[in-house]
C-alpha positions in Angstrom: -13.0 -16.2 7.0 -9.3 -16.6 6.0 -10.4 -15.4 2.1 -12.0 -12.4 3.5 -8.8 -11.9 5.7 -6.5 -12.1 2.4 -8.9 -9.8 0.8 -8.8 -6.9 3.1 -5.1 -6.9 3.1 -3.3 -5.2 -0.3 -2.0 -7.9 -2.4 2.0 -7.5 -1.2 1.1 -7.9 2.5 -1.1 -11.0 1.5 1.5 -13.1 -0.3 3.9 -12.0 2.4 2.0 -13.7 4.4 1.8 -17.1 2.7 5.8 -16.5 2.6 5.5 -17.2 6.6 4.7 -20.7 5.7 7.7 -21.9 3.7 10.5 -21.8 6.8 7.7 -24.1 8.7 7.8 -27.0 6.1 11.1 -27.1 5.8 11.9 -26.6 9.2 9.1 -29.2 10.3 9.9 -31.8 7.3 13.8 -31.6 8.4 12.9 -32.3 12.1 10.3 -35.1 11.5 12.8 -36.9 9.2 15.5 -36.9 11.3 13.9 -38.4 14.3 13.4 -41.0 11.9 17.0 -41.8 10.3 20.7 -40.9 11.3 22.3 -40.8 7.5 22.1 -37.2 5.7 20.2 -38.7 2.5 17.7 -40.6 4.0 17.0 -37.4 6.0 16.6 -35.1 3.0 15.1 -37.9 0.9 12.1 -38.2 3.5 12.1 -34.5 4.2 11.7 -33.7 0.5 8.8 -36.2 0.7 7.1 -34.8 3.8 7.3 -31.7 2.4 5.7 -31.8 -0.4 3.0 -34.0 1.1 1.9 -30.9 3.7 2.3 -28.8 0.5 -0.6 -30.8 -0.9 -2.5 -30.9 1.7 -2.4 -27.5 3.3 -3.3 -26.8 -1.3 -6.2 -28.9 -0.8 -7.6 -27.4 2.6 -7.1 -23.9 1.1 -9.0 -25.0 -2.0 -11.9 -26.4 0.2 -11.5 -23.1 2.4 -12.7 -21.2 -0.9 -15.5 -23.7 -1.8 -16.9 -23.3 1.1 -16.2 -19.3 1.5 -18.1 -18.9 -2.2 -20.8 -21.1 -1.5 -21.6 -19.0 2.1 
């Protein structure tokens, strides 16, 4: 559903809209790390690590998303 969404947009408006998605990680890793630690580095260590982990994964769901939207 989401690939046939991304196709019926032009090309601009679709990577615009993956564009939505960076100020949520970063916003999200910040807040999750510093409910866990009080000192700036350990914050932005574990941020930078959080971040990059949903990176991955939200990478990997989209990749399944297309399997599964070519094999339909």
């Amino acid at each position: 559903m989401l690939e046939s969404l991304l196709h019926s947009l032009p090309l601009p408006l679709a990577v615009a809209t993956l564009w939505y998605a960076l100020p949520l990680i970063v916003s999200v890793s910040l807040v999750c790390a510093a409910t866990r630690h009080e000192l700036i580095r350990p914050i932005l260590e574990h941020a930078v690590r959080f971040a990059l982990w949903v990176i991955v994964f939200m990478a990997v769901f989209m990749g399944l998303l297309s399997l599964l939207g070519r094999l339909a």
